[in-house]
N, C-alpha and C positions, 0 to 999 in steps of 0.2 A: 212322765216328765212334765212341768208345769210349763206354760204357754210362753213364760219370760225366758225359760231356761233353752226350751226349742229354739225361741225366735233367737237367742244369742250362740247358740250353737251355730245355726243357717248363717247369721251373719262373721261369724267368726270363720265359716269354713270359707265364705264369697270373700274375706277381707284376706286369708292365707292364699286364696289361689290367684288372685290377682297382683298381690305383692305390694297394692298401694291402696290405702284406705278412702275410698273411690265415694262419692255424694252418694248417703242412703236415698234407696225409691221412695216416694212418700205421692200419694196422691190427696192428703190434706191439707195444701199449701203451707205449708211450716217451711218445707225443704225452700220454697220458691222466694217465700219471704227473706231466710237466710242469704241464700244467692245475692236478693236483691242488693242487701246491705253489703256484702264484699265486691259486689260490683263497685260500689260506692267507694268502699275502702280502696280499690284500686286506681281509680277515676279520678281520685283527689289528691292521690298519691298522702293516704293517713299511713298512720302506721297502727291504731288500733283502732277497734270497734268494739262501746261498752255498752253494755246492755246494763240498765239497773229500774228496780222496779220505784214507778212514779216520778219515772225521767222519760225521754225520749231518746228513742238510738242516739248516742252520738260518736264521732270521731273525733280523734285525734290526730290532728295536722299542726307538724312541727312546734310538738310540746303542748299546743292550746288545744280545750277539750272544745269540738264544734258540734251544738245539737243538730239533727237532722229536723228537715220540715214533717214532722210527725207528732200524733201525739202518745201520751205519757203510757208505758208498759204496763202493763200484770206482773206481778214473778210466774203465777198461770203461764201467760204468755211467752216467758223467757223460756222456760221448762221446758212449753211444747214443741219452740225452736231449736233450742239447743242440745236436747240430750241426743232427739236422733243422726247426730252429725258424730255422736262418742262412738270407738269403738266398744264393744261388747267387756273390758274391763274397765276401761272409764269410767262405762256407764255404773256398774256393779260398785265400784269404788264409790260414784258420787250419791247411790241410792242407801249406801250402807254408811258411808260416813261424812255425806253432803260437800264433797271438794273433788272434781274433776280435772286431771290434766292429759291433754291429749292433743295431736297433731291430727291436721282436715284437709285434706289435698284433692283438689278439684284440676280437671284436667285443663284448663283454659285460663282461670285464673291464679294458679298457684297453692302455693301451700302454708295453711296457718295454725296456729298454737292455742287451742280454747284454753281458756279457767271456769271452769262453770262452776258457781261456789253459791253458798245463801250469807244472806245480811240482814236482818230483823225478821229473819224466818222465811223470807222469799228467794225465791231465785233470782240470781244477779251471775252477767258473764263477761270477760274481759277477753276479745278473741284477735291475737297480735297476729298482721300478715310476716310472714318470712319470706325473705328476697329468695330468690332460684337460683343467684351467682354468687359466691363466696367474694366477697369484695377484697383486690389486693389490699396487704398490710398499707400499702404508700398513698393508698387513696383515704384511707381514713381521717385524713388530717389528725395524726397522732404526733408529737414530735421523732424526730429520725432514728433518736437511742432505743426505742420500744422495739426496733427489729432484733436488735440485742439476745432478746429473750428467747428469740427459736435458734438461736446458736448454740445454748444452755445444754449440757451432757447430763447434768446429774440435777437430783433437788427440787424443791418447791416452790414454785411459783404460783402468788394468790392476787388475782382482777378481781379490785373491790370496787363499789361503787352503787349510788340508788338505783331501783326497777327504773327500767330502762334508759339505760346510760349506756346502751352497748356495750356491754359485759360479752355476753357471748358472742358478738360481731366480732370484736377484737381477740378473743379465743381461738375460732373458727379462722380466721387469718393468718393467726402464728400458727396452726396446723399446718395453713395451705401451706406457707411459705415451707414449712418443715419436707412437705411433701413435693412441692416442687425441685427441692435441691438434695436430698440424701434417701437412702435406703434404708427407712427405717421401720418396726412395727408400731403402728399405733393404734391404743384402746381409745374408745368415748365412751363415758358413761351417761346417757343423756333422762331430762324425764321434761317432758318428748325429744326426742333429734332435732334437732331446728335447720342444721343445714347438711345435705348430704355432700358426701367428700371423695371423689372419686380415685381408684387406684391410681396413681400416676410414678411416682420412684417411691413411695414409702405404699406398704399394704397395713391398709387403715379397715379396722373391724369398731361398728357403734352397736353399742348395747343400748335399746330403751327400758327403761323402765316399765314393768307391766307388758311389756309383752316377750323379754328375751331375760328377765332376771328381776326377782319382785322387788328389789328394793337396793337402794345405793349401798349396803355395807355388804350385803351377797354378792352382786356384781363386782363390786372390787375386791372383794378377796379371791374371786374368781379370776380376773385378769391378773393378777399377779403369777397366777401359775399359767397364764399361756405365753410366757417369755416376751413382754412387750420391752420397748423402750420407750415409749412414750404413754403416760395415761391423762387421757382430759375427764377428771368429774364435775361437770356442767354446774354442781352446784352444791355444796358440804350444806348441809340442814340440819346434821346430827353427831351429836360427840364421835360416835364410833366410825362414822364415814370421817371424819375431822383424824383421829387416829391413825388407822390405815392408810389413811394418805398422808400424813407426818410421817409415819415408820418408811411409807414404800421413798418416800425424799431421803430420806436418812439413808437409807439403802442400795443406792447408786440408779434408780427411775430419775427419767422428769415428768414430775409431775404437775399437770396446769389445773388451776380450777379458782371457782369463781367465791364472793361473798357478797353481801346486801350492807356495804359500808361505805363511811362520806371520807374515809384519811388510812394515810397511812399505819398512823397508828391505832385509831379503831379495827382497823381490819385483823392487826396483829393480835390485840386483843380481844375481840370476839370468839380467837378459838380459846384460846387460853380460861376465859370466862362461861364458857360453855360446860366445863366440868365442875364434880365436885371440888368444895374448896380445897381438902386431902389430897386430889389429883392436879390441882394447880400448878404445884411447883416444878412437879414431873414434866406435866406436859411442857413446859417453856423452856424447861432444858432439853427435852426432843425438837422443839420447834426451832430454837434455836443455831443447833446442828442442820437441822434439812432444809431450812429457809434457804432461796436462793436471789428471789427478788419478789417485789411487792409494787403493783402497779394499781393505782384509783385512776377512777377518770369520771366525770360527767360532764352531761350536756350544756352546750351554751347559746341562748338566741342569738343567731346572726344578726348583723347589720345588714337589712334588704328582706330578710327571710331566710329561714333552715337553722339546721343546728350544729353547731361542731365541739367536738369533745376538749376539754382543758384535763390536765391528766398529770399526777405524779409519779415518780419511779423512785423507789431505792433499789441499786442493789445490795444484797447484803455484804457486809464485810466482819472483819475482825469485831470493828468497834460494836456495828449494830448489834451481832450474836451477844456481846455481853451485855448489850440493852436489854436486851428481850430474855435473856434469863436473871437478869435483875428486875423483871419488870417495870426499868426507869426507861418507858416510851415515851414521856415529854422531853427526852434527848435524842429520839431520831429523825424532828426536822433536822438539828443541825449534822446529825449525821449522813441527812442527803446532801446539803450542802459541801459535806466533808471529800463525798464520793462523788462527784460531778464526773471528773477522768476517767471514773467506771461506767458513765453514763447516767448517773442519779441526779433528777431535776423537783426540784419542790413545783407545786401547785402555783404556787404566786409566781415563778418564773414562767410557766405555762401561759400564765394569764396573761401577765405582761407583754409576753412576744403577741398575743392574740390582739391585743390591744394597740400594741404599737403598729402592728399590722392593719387596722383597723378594721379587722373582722368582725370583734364584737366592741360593747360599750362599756366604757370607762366603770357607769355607775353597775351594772352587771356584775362587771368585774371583783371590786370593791365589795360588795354583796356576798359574793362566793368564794371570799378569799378567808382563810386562818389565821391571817398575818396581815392584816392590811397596810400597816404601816412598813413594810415591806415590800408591799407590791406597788402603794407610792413610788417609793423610792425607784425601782426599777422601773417602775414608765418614765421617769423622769432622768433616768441616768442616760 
Protein backbone atom coordinates (compact mmCIF):
# COMPACT_ATOMS: atom_id res chain seq x y z
CA UNK A 1 0.00 0.00 0.00
CA UNK A 2 1.49 3.52 -0.83
CA UNK A 3 2.40 6.07 1.95
CA UNK A 4 -0.83 8.35 0.83
CA UNK A 5 -3.15 5.64 0.80
CA UNK A 6 -1.93 4.31 4.52
CA UNK A 7 -1.75 7.90 5.80
CA UNK A 8 -5.67 8.17 4.55
CA UNK A 9 -6.72 5.00 5.78
CA UNK A 10 -5.22 6.01 9.56
CA UNK A 11 -6.79 9.20 9.22
CA UNK A 12 -10.16 8.08 8.02
CA UNK A 13 -10.31 5.33 10.64
CA UNK A 14 -9.33 8.41 13.75
CA UNK A 15 -12.13 10.75 11.78
CA UNK A 16 -14.86 7.48 12.01
CA UNK A 17 -14.17 6.71 15.56
CA UNK A 18 -14.36 10.13 16.78
CA UNK A 19 -17.64 11.08 14.85
CA UNK A 20 -16.19 14.77 14.23
CA UNK A 21 -13.48 15.67 11.99
CA UNK A 22 -11.31 16.91 14.81
CA UNK A 23 -7.90 19.49 13.77
CA UNK A 24 -5.23 17.20 12.04
CA UNK A 25 -1.78 16.74 14.22
CA UNK A 26 0.82 18.64 12.42
CA UNK A 27 3.92 19.53 13.93
CA UNK A 28 4.99 21.74 10.80
CA UNK A 29 3.17 24.85 11.76
CA UNK A 30 0.73 24.81 8.88
CA UNK A 31 -2.04 23.50 11.43
CA UNK A 32 -0.93 26.63 13.81
CA UNK A 33 -1.02 29.05 11.14
CA UNK A 34 -4.56 28.01 10.07
CA UNK A 35 -5.81 28.18 13.72
CA UNK A 36 -4.34 31.41 13.89
CA UNK A 37 -6.54 32.88 11.14
CA UNK A 38 -9.96 31.52 12.41
CA UNK A 39 -9.14 32.84 15.62
CA UNK A 40 -9.22 36.00 13.69
CA UNK A 41 -12.24 34.99 11.76
CA UNK A 42 -14.09 34.63 15.06
CA UNK A 43 -12.66 37.69 16.89
CA UNK A 44 -13.99 40.06 14.25
CA UNK A 45 -16.93 38.27 13.92
CA UNK A 46 -16.01 37.69 9.66
CA UNK A 47 -17.97 35.47 8.08
CA UNK A 48 -15.12 34.15 5.68
CA UNK A 49 -11.54 33.70 5.34
CA UNK A 50 -9.95 33.81 1.77
CA UNK A 51 -6.86 32.70 0.99
CA UNK A 52 -5.52 33.58 -2.60
CA UNK A 53 -2.33 33.41 -4.02
CA UNK A 54 -0.44 37.12 -4.19
CA UNK A 55 -2.90 38.61 -1.81
CA UNK A 56 -2.78 38.37 1.84
CA UNK A 57 -5.24 36.46 4.20
CA UNK A 58 -8.01 38.37 4.24
CA UNK A 59 -11.69 38.51 5.86
CA UNK A 60 -14.62 39.30 5.26
CA UNK A 61 -16.77 41.50 7.60
CA UNK A 62 -20.17 42.36 6.77
CA UNK A 63 -19.78 41.91 2.86
CA UNK A 64 -16.41 44.09 2.72
CA UNK A 65 -13.35 42.01 1.84
CA UNK A 66 -10.52 43.18 5.01
CA UNK A 67 -6.75 42.32 4.20
CA UNK A 68 -5.01 40.99 7.32
CA UNK A 69 -1.69 42.71 8.45
CA UNK A 70 0.27 40.09 6.42
CA UNK A 71 2.10 39.62 3.61
CA UNK A 72 1.18 38.26 0.24
CA UNK A 73 0.75 34.09 -0.04
CA UNK A 74 2.27 31.29 -2.14
CA UNK A 75 -0.55 28.95 -3.54
CA UNK A 76 2.74 26.58 -2.04
CA UNK A 77 1.62 28.07 0.99
CA UNK A 78 -2.11 27.84 0.71
CA UNK A 79 -1.65 24.09 -0.18
CA UNK A 80 0.55 23.32 2.77
CA UNK A 81 -2.18 24.94 5.00
CA UNK A 82 -5.17 23.94 3.76
CA UNK A 83 -5.32 20.32 2.48
CA UNK A 84 -4.32 18.90 5.92
CA UNK A 85 -7.52 20.25 7.49
CA UNK A 86 -9.50 17.95 4.35
CA UNK A 87 -10.75 14.91 5.25
CA UNK A 88 -9.21 11.97 3.48
CA UNK A 89 -11.86 12.32 0.34
CA UNK A 90 -11.68 15.85 0.11
CA UNK A 91 -8.47 15.55 -0.10
CA UNK A 92 -8.35 12.64 -2.91
CA UNK A 93 -11.06 14.70 -4.78
CA UNK A 94 -9.06 17.98 -4.73
CA UNK A 95 -5.61 16.07 -5.70
CA UNK A 96 -7.40 14.21 -8.65
CA UNK A 97 -9.63 16.98 -9.83
CA UNK A 98 -8.14 20.24 -8.13
CA UNK A 99 -11.73 21.38 -6.10
CA UNK A 100 -12.32 20.51 -2.59
CA UNK A 101 -15.35 20.77 -0.46
CA UNK A 102 -15.42 19.89 3.11
CA UNK A 103 -16.52 20.81 6.60
CA UNK A 104 -13.49 21.61 9.62
CA UNK A 105 -14.68 21.61 13.21
CA UNK A 106 -12.45 22.40 15.86
CA UNK A 107 -13.55 21.97 19.36
CA UNK A 108 -13.33 25.56 20.87
CA UNK A 109 -13.93 27.59 17.83
CA UNK A 110 -16.61 25.89 15.88
CA UNK A 111 -17.14 24.68 12.81
CA UNK A 112 -16.41 25.67 9.00
CA UNK A 113 -16.85 24.88 5.28
CA UNK A 114 -13.30 24.99 3.24
CA UNK A 115 -13.31 25.35 -0.76
CA UNK A 116 -9.98 24.65 -1.63
CA UNK A 117 -9.76 25.22 -5.32
CA UNK A 118 -6.81 26.46 -8.03
CA UNK A 119 -6.96 29.80 -10.10
CA UNK A 120 -4.16 30.54 -12.51
CA UNK A 121 -2.71 27.11 -11.49
CA UNK A 122 -2.15 27.86 -7.81
CA UNK A 123 -3.92 27.08 -4.81
CA UNK A 124 -6.57 29.63 -3.71
CA UNK A 125 -9.23 28.85 -0.51
CA UNK A 126 -12.44 30.31 0.60
CA UNK A 127 -13.12 28.92 4.17
CA UNK A 128 -16.91 30.22 5.49
CA UNK A 129 -17.36 29.93 9.43
CA UNK A 130 -20.78 28.24 10.37
CA UNK A 131 -22.82 29.42 13.30
CA UNK A 132 -23.25 26.45 16.03
CA UNK A 133 -27.12 27.72 16.59
CA UNK A 134 -29.74 27.30 13.94
CA UNK A 135 -30.94 30.85 13.98
CA UNK A 136 -34.95 31.23 14.57
CA UNK A 137 -36.81 31.86 11.21
CA UNK A 138 -38.04 35.39 13.06
CA UNK A 139 -34.69 36.59 13.73
CA UNK A 140 -33.62 36.72 10.25
CA UNK A 141 -35.12 39.86 9.31
CA UNK A 142 -37.10 37.93 6.50
CA UNK A 143 -40.49 39.45 5.91
CA UNK A 144 -43.32 37.45 8.07
CA UNK A 145 -44.99 35.51 4.96
CA UNK A 146 -41.60 33.29 4.35
CA UNK A 147 -42.80 31.28 7.61
CA UNK A 148 -45.51 30.30 5.10
CA UNK A 149 -43.25 27.92 3.48
CA UNK A 150 -42.64 25.18 6.32
CA UNK A 151 -46.40 25.01 6.46
CA UNK A 152 -46.24 23.49 2.67
CA UNK A 153 -47.45 19.48 2.60
CA UNK A 154 -46.61 18.89 -0.80
CA UNK A 155 -44.18 20.29 -3.89
CA UNK A 156 -41.09 22.35 -4.55
CA UNK A 157 -39.80 24.90 -3.13
CA UNK A 158 -36.55 26.78 -4.75
CA UNK A 159 -34.09 29.66 -2.36
CA UNK A 160 -32.43 31.48 -5.00
CA UNK A 161 -30.17 34.09 -4.62
CA UNK A 162 -25.97 35.08 -4.98
CA UNK A 163 -23.01 33.12 -2.92
CA UNK A 164 -23.71 34.15 0.20
CA UNK A 165 -26.90 35.69 0.71
CA UNK A 166 -28.06 33.23 3.24
CA UNK A 167 -29.43 30.55 1.10
CA UNK A 168 -28.82 27.85 3.34
CA UNK A 169 -29.36 30.02 6.79
CA UNK A 170 -32.83 30.43 5.61
CA UNK A 171 -33.13 26.55 4.55
CA UNK A 172 -31.80 25.32 7.79
CA UNK A 173 -34.53 27.63 9.59
CA UNK A 174 -37.59 26.36 7.71
CA UNK A 175 -36.30 22.96 8.89
CA UNK A 176 -35.98 23.96 12.35
CA UNK A 177 -39.33 25.52 12.48
CA UNK A 178 -40.69 22.16 10.73
CA UNK A 179 -39.09 20.30 13.38
CA UNK A 180 -40.05 22.25 16.24
CA UNK A 181 -43.93 21.98 15.49
CA UNK A 182 -44.79 18.40 13.75
CA UNK A 183 -43.74 14.88 13.34
CA UNK A 184 -42.28 14.55 10.50
CA UNK A 185 -39.32 12.58 8.50
CA UNK A 186 -36.76 14.69 7.19
CA UNK A 187 -33.90 14.04 4.58
CA UNK A 188 -30.77 16.62 3.98
CA UNK A 189 -28.78 16.21 1.33
CA UNK A 190 -25.90 18.41 1.99
CA UNK A 191 -22.18 18.86 0.36
CA UNK A 192 -20.86 19.47 3.42
CA UNK A 193 -23.75 19.72 6.37
CA UNK A 194 -23.35 23.18 7.35
CA UNK A 195 -25.59 23.00 10.29
CA UNK A 196 -26.53 20.18 12.44
CA UNK A 197 -30.24 19.61 13.33
CA UNK A 198 -31.06 17.89 16.35
CA UNK A 199 -33.96 15.18 16.81
CA UNK A 200 -36.70 17.15 18.50
CA UNK A 201 -40.66 16.24 17.08
CA UNK A 202 -39.48 15.53 13.52
CA UNK A 203 -36.47 12.62 13.06
CA UNK A 204 -34.26 14.35 10.65
CA UNK A 205 -31.31 12.07 8.97
CA UNK A 206 -28.36 14.47 6.77
CA UNK A 207 -26.48 12.76 4.15
CA UNK A 208 -23.07 14.47 3.14
CA UNK A 209 -21.69 14.15 0.29
CA UNK A 210 -18.49 12.05 0.13
CA UNK A 211 -18.81 10.69 2.93
CA UNK A 212 -22.42 8.96 3.23
CA UNK A 213 -23.35 8.87 -0.61
CA UNK A 214 -20.98 10.14 -3.56
CA UNK A 215 -22.92 12.41 -5.30
CA UNK A 216 -26.43 14.44 -5.25
CA UNK A 217 -28.45 12.21 -7.88
CA UNK A 218 -27.40 8.82 -5.78
CA UNK A 219 -28.30 10.36 -2.50
CA UNK A 220 -31.68 11.44 -3.60
CA UNK A 221 -32.75 8.63 -5.41
CA UNK A 222 -31.95 7.03 -2.32
CA UNK A 223 -34.04 9.08 0.04
CA UNK A 224 -36.87 8.62 -1.74
CA UNK A 225 -37.21 5.17 -0.90
CA UNK A 226 -36.55 5.66 2.98
CA UNK A 227 -40.26 7.20 3.25
CA UNK A 228 -39.25 10.89 3.96
CA UNK A 229 -41.65 13.81 4.08
CA UNK A 230 -39.41 16.28 3.82
CA UNK A 231 -36.17 16.48 1.44
CA UNK A 232 -33.71 19.49 1.69
CA UNK A 233 -31.06 19.24 -1.48
CA UNK A 234 -28.60 21.92 -0.27
CA UNK A 235 -27.97 22.67 -3.70
CA UNK A 236 -29.29 21.20 -7.45
CA UNK A 237 -25.81 21.74 -9.61
CA UNK A 238 -27.00 19.18 -12.08
CA UNK A 239 -29.86 18.36 -14.62
CA UNK A 240 -30.39 15.01 -13.02
CA UNK A 241 -30.38 16.18 -9.37
CA UNK A 242 -32.66 19.23 -10.92
CA UNK A 243 -35.12 16.16 -12.18
CA UNK A 244 -35.41 14.10 -9.30
CA UNK A 245 -36.22 16.73 -7.28
CA UNK A 246 -38.98 18.03 -9.85
CA UNK A 247 -40.53 14.38 -10.07
CA UNK A 248 -40.22 13.78 -6.17
CA UNK A 249 -42.41 17.75 -5.91
CA UNK A 250 -44.66 16.47 -8.37
CA UNK A 251 -45.27 13.36 -6.21
CA UNK A 252 -46.63 14.48 -3.11
CA UNK A 253 -42.64 15.24 -1.13
CA UNK A 254 -41.76 18.81 0.06
CA UNK A 255 -39.08 19.40 -1.36
CA UNK A 256 -36.63 22.49 -0.41
CA UNK A 257 -33.47 23.47 -2.09
CA UNK A 258 -31.42 26.10 -3.13
CA UNK A 259 -30.08 27.88 -6.51
CA UNK A 260 -27.15 30.65 -7.44
CA UNK A 261 -29.90 33.32 -8.89
CA UNK A 262 -30.59 37.23 -8.56
CA UNK A 263 -35.00 36.89 -9.40
CA UNK A 264 -37.52 35.12 -9.40
CA UNK A 265 -37.63 34.44 -12.66
CA UNK A 266 -34.03 33.64 -13.35
CA UNK A 267 -34.23 30.99 -10.67
CA UNK A 268 -37.18 29.48 -12.53
CA UNK A 269 -35.35 29.40 -15.53
CA UNK A 270 -32.11 28.20 -14.69
CA UNK A 271 -33.65 24.64 -14.26
CA UNK A 272 -35.47 24.74 -17.36
CA UNK A 273 -32.17 26.00 -19.19
CA UNK A 274 -30.03 23.43 -17.90
CA UNK A 275 -31.37 20.69 -20.22
CA UNK A 276 -31.20 19.84 -23.56
CA UNK A 277 -33.22 22.09 -25.82
CA UNK A 278 -35.55 18.63 -26.78
CA UNK A 279 -35.92 18.29 -23.07
CA UNK A 280 -36.96 21.80 -22.43
CA UNK A 281 -40.42 21.73 -22.91
CA UNK A 282 -40.93 18.59 -20.94
CA UNK A 283 -39.23 19.78 -18.18
CA UNK A 284 -41.40 23.25 -17.63
CA UNK A 285 -44.39 21.22 -17.85
CA UNK A 286 -43.13 18.93 -14.78
CA UNK A 287 -41.94 22.10 -13.18
CA UNK A 288 -44.78 23.61 -13.47
CA UNK A 289 -46.92 21.02 -11.69
CA UNK A 290 -44.49 20.59 -8.51
CA UNK A 291 -43.48 24.28 -8.14
CA UNK A 292 -44.84 25.42 -5.00
CA UNK A 293 -43.06 28.69 -4.14
CA UNK A 294 -40.13 30.47 -5.21
CA UNK A 295 -38.23 32.71 -2.62
CA UNK A 296 -34.81 35.08 -3.62
CA UNK A 297 -33.17 36.93 -1.23
CA UNK A 298 -29.91 38.98 -0.89
CA UNK A 299 -27.83 40.89 1.27
CA UNK A 300 -28.21 44.52 2.12
CA UNK A 301 -25.54 47.00 4.02
CA UNK A 302 -27.11 48.41 6.99
CA UNK A 303 -27.30 51.81 7.93
CA UNK A 304 -24.67 51.81 11.15
CA UNK A 305 -23.21 48.32 9.93
CA UNK A 306 -24.31 44.47 9.23
CA UNK A 307 -26.30 43.10 6.67
CA UNK A 308 -30.02 42.14 6.22
CA UNK A 309 -31.64 40.17 3.70
CA UNK A 310 -34.26 41.99 1.03
CA UNK A 311 -36.06 39.05 -0.40
CA UNK A 312 -39.02 38.09 -2.94
CA UNK A 313 -41.65 35.23 -2.59
CA UNK A 314 -44.17 33.91 -5.17
CA UNK A 315 -46.19 31.59 -4.30
CA UNK A 316 -47.29 29.65 -7.03
CA UNK A 317 -50.78 29.61 -8.34
CA UNK A 318 -53.07 28.79 -11.32
CA UNK A 319 -51.79 31.74 -13.26
CA UNK A 320 -47.94 31.31 -12.51
CA UNK A 321 -48.15 27.32 -13.49
CA UNK A 322 -49.26 28.63 -16.93
CA UNK A 323 -46.27 31.07 -16.93
CA UNK A 324 -43.79 28.66 -16.48
CA UNK A 325 -44.99 26.28 -19.08
CA UNK A 326 -45.30 28.91 -21.61
CA UNK A 327 -42.24 30.08 -20.67
CA UNK A 328 -43.68 33.69 -20.50
CA UNK A 329 -41.61 34.59 -17.15
CA UNK A 330 -41.45 38.29 -17.85
CA UNK A 331 -45.25 37.99 -16.48
CA UNK A 332 -44.45 36.68 -13.03
CA UNK A 333 -43.57 40.00 -11.37
CA UNK A 334 -46.91 40.83 -11.86
CA UNK A 335 -47.99 37.56 -10.94
CA UNK A 336 -46.56 38.21 -7.43
CA UNK A 337 -48.18 41.11 -7.36
CA UNK A 338 -51.46 39.18 -8.29
CA UNK A 339 -50.85 36.75 -5.23
CA UNK A 340 -50.08 39.07 -2.26
CA UNK A 341 -53.28 37.24 -0.21
CA UNK A 342 -51.25 34.06 -0.69
CA UNK A 343 -48.48 35.75 0.69
CA UNK A 344 -46.33 36.82 -2.48
CA UNK A 345 -44.30 40.00 -2.16
CA UNK A 346 -41.85 41.33 -5.10
CA UNK A 347 -38.34 42.53 -4.16
CA UNK A 348 -39.08 46.27 -4.54
CA UNK A 349 -41.79 45.91 -1.78
CA UNK A 350 -39.10 44.38 0.26
CA UNK A 351 -36.85 47.25 -0.27
CA UNK A 352 -39.10 49.74 0.32
CA UNK A 353 -40.42 48.64 3.75
CA UNK A 354 -36.47 48.38 4.45
CA UNK A 355 -36.19 51.77 3.48
CA UNK A 356 -38.98 53.33 4.96
CA UNK A 357 -37.72 51.75 7.98
CA UNK A 358 -34.56 53.24 7.68
CA UNK A 359 -32.45 50.12 7.79
CA UNK A 360 -30.86 50.46 4.72
CA UNK A 361 -30.19 53.49 2.09
CA UNK A 362 -32.29 55.01 -0.40
CA UNK A 363 -29.55 54.87 -2.98
CA UNK A 364 -28.68 50.87 -2.03
CA UNK A 365 -31.97 50.36 -2.62
CA UNK A 366 -32.57 51.84 -5.97
CA UNK A 367 -29.29 49.95 -7.10
CA UNK A 368 -30.64 46.60 -6.26
CA UNK A 369 -33.98 46.97 -7.46
CA UNK A 370 -35.67 45.42 -11.01
CA UNK A 371 -38.13 47.90 -11.12
CA UNK A 372 -36.90 51.08 -9.91
CA UNK A 373 -39.56 53.13 -10.82
CA UNK A 374 -41.63 51.18 -8.78
CA UNK A 375 -39.80 51.04 -5.83
CA UNK A 376 -39.99 55.08 -6.03
CA UNK A 377 -43.24 54.98 -5.93
CA UNK A 378 -43.66 52.84 -2.96
CA UNK A 379 -41.21 54.86 -0.70
CA UNK A 380 -43.17 57.57 -1.47
CA UNK A 381 -46.65 56.31 -1.02
Amino acid sequence: MADDDADDLDALVTELNAGVRAVPASDDGHTTRLRNWLELVVARSASDLLLVAGAPPSLRIDGSVVPLAEGPLSGEEIDDVVTPALPPHARRGYREGGIADASYRTPDLGRFRINLHRERGRAAAAIRRLPQIIPPLATLALPASVEALSHLRRGLVLVGGPTGSGKTTTLAALVNEINQREARHIITIEDPIEYDHPHRRSLIEQVEIGIDAPDFPTALRSALRQAPDVIVVGEMRDPETMRIAVAAGETGHLVFSSLHTTDVSSTIARIADSFPPERQNTIRQELAMALAAVLTQTLMPKIGGGLVPAAELLMVSYGARQHVRKNALQHLHQEITITRKQGSFTLEESLADLVRREVIERPEALARAGHPDELERLIDS
